[in-house]
C-alpha positions in Angstrom: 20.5 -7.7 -11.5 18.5 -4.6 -12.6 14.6 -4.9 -11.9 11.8 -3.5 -13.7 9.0 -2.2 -11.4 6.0 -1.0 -13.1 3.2 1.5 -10.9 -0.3 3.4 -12.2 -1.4 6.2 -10.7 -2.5 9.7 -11.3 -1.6 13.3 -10.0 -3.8 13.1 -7.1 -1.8 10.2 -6.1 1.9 11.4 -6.3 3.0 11.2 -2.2 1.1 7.7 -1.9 3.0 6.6 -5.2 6.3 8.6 -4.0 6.2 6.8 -0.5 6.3 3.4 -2.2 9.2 4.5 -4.5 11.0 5.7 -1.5 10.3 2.8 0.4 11.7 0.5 -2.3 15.0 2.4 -2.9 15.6 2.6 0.7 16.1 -1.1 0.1 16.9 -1.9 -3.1 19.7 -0.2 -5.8 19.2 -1.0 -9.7 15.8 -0.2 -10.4 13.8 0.8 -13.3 10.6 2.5 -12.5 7.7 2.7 -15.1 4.6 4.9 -14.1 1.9 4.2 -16.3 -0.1 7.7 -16.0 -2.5 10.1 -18.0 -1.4 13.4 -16.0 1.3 13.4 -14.3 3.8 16.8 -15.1 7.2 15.8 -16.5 8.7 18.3 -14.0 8.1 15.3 -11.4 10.0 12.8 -13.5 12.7 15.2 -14.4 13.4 16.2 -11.0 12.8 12.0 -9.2 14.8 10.7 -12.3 17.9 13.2 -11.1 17.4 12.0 -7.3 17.6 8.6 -8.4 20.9 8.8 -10.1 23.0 8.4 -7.2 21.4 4.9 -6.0 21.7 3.8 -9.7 18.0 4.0 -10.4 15.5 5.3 -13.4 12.0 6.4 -13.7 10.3 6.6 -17.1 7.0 8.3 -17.7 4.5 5.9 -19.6 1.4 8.0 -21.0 -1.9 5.7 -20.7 -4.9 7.1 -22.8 -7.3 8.1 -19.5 -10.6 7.6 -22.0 -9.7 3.6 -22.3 -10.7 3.5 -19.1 -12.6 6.8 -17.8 -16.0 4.9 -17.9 -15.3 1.3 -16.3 -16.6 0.2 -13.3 -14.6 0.5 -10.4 -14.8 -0.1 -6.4 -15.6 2.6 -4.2 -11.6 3.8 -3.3 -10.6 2.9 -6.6 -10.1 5.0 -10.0 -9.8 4.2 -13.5 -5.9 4.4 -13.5 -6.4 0.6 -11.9 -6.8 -0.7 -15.3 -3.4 0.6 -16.2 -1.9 -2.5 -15.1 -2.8 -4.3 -18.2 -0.1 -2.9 -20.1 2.6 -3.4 -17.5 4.4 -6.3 -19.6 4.4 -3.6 -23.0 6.5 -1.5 -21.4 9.4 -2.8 -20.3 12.7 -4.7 -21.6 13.2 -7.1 -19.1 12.2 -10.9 -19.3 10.2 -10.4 -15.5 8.1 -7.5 -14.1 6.8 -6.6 -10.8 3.7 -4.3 -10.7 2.8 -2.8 -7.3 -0.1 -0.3 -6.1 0.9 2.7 -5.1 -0.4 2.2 -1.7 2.0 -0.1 -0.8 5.8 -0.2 1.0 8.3 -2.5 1.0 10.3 -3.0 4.0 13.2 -5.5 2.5 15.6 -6.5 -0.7 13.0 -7.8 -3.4 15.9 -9.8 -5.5 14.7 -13.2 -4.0 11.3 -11.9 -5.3 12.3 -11.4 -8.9 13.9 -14.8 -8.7 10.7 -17.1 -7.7 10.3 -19.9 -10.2 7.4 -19.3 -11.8 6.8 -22.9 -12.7 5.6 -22.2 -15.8 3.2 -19.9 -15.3 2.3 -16.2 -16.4 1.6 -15.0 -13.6 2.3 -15.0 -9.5 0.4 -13.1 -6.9 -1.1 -13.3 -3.0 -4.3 -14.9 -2.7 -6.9 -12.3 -1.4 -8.4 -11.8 1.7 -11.8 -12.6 0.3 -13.7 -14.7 -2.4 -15.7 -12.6 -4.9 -17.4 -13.3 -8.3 -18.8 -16.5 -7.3 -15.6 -18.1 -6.6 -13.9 -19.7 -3.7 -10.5 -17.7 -4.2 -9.0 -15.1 -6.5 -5.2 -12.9 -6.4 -5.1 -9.6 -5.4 -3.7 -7.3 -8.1 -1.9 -5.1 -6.2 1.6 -7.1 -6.1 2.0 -9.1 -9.9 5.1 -10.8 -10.8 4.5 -11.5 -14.7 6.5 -13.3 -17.0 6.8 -10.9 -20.2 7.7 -13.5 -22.8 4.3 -15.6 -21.7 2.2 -12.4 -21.8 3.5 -11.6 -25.0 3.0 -15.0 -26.6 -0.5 -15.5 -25.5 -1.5 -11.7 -26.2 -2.5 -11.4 -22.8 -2.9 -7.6 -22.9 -5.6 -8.2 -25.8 -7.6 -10.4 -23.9 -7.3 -8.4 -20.5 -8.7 -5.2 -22.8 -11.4 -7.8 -24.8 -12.8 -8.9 -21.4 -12.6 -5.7 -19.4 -14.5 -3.8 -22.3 -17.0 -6.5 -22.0 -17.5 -7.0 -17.8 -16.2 -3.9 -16.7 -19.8 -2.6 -15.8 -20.5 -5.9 -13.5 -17.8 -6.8 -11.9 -17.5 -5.8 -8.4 -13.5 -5.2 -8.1 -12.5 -3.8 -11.4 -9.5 -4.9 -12.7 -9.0 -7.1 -10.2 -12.0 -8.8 -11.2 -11.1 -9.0 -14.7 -7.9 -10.5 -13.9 -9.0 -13.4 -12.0 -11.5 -14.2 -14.6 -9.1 -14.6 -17.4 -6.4 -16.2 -15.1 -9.0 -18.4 -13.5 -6.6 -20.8 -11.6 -3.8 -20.5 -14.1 -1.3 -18.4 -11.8 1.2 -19.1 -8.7 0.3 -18.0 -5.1 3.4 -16.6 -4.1 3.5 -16.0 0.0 2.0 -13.8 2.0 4.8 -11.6 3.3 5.3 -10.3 -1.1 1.4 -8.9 -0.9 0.3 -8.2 3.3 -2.8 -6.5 3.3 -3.0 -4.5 6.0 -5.6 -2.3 4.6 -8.2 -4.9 5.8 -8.1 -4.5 9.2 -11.1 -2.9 9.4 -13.4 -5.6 8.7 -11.5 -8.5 10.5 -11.8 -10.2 13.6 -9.8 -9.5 16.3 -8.7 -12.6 16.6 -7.1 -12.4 12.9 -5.0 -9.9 13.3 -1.3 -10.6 13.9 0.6 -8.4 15.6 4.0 -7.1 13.0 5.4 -4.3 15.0 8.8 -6.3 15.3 9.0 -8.0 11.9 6.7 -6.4 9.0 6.4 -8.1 6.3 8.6 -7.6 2.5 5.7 -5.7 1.0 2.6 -3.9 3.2 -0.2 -3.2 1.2 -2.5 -1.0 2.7 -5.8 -2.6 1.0 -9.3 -0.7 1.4 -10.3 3.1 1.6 -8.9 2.7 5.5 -5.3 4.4 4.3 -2.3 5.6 6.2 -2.3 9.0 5.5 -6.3 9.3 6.4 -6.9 11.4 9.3 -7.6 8.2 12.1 -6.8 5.2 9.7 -7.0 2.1 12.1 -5.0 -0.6 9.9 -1.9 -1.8 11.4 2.0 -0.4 10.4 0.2 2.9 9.9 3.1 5.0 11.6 6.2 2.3 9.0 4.1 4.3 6.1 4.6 8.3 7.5 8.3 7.2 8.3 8.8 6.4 4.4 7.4 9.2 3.2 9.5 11.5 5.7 12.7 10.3 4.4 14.7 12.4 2.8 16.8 11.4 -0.8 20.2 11.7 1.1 18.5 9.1 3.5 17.7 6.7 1.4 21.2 6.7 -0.7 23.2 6.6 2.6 20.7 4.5 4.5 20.8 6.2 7.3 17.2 6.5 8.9 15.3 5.6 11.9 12.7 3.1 10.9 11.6 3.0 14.3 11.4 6.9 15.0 7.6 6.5 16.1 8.0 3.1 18.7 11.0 5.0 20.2 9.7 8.6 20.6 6.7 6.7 22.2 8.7 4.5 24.4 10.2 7.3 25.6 7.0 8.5 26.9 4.9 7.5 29.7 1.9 6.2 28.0 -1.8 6.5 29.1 -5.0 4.7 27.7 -8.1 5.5 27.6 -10.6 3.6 26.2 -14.3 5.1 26.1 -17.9 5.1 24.8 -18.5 9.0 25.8 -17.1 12.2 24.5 -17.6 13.7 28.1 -14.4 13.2 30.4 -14.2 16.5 32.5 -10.7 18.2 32.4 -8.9 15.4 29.4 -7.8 18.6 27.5 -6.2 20.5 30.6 -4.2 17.1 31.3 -2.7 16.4 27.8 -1.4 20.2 28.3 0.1 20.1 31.4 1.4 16.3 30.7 3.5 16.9 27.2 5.8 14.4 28.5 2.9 11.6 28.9 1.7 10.5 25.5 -2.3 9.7 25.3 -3.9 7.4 23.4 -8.0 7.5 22.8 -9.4 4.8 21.6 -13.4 4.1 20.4 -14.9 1.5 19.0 -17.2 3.7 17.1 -16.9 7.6 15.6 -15.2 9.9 18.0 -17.3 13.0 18.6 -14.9 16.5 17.6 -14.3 17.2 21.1 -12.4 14.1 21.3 -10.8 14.1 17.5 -9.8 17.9 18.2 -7.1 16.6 20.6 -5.5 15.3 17.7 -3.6 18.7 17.3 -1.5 17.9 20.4 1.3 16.3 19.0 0.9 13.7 22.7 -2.1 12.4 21.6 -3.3 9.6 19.3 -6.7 9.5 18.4 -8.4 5.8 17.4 -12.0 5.7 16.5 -13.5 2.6 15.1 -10.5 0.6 16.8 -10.5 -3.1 16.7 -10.3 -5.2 20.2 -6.9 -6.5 19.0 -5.3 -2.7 18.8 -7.3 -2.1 22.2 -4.8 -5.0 23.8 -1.8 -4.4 21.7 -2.0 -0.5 23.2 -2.9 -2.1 26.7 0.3 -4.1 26.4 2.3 -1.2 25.4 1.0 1.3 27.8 
């Protein structure tokens, strides 16, 4: 069975959105990739589109007028190229489509994904993490499974555009927003493990923070402005993300990677932890030099100062500031 995966993004975004095309083909053959963009060079398709051959793959360049959208309302780590989404179901010719965010990796086969019984419905997603717009619970739009025939029927794409152009400017979460207003509670929660949000860390409780090392879920979503490829993200399965976007083609049509090449080059260290309040510990940087075979992890629960971030350029040292208690133990437990 082929499957039709549909991402937005822009040119600033291309290694975030390659990392999640990566990630999929690592696990998955037979897919059709549709990048709804206003920007990005056909070189990049050209060249992707040839890499793809070989694990019986396509991607197809879908231009999206960037003035539709230029002026909406969006959050603060958000762009424009959010609203894309609308037109996912107009651009495929499949009967089912799966949208993902470009921040995003899957870690598994997504065939028992395509095959969820919608029940009817239009739509399937993950609830969110929070409530917002008054309401008690909405989807987050970053994983959609849509039924094409039912958006088509019911003009869904009209509507979506009808209501954005009207409540772009007060919503809070831009097209997610709009979404859930239209869909109301007319779409299928589908489980956890097809949307994880990750991203989110950052304002949970420690106590709501499950540990996934061992078994991540299908799709990571790295919600929030915390992302993996910032300088001292916190959120979990930061170091699954760089190992996707290291892999080479030939690694992902032969399968032949180590998904774990950051949990064993760590275990094969000795591992110190240090947790502080205080930039000022006398003589740190003459022991991560003459240890390289120790591997240092410094951890705040508030902004490190740049003597401390600086030790970031030794390649033994992890630097965590703003770290959450439930990190704290999990690097306790592994140190």
């Amino acid at each position: 069975m082929r499957k039709s995966i549909v991402l937005a993004a822009d040119n600033a975004y291309l290694i975030p959105l390659e990392t999640t095309i990566k990630s999929v083909l690592y696990h998955n053959r037979d897919v059709d990739f549709y990048i709804l963009n206003s920007d990005i060079a056909p070189e990049w398709f050209k060249l992707l589109g040839r890499k793809m051959e070989v694990v019986n793959s396509t991607i197809r360049s879908v231009h999206i007028d960037k003035e539709l959208f230029e002026s909406y309302k969006t959050g603060p780590h958000i762009n424009y190229a959010s609203y894309f989404r609308f037109f996912a179901t107009e651009v495929v010719e499949s009967d089912r489509v799966l949208y993902l965010d470009s921040d995003i990796i899957v870690t598994g086969e997504l065939a028992t994904l395509f095959e969820i019984d919608l029940k009817g419905y239009s739509i399937g997603a993950v609830d969110d993490v929070y409530a917002y717009e008054g309401r008690k619970s909405g989807f987050n739009s970053g994983v959609l499974l849509m039924d094409v025939a039912k958006w088509k029927e019911h003009s869904i794409v009209n509507s979506l555009l009808e209501l954005a152009a009207e409540q772009n400017q007060v919503v809070h979460l831009g097209d997610q927003s709009i979404l859930n207003i239209y869909f109301e509670d007319n779409w299928l929660a589908l489980d956890k493990t097809y949307n994880y949000m990750v991203g989110v860390d950052i304002y949970h409780l420690a106590q709501e923070c499950e540990r996934l090392d061992d078994n991540p879920p299908t799709i990571v979503h790295y919600a929030s402005h915390d992302k993996p490829w910032n300088t001292y993200s916190i959120s979990r399965l930061r170091e699954l993300w760089w190992v996707y976007r290291d892999l080479d083609w030939s690694e992902i049509a032969f399968q032949r990677s180590d998904l774990n090449y950051f949990e064993r080059s760590n275990q094969s260290k000795k591992q110190v932890m240090l947790v502080t309040w205080s930039a000022d510990i006398k003589h740190l940087e003459y022991l991560v030099q003459r240890l390289p075979d120790w591997h240092f992890h410094l951890a705040a629960p508030c902004d490190c100062s740049e003597e401390l971030t600086s030790l970031s350029q030794y390649t033994n040292v992890t630097v965590y500031q703003n770290v959450l208690h439930s990190r704290i133990d999990w690097l306790l437990d592994d140190s």
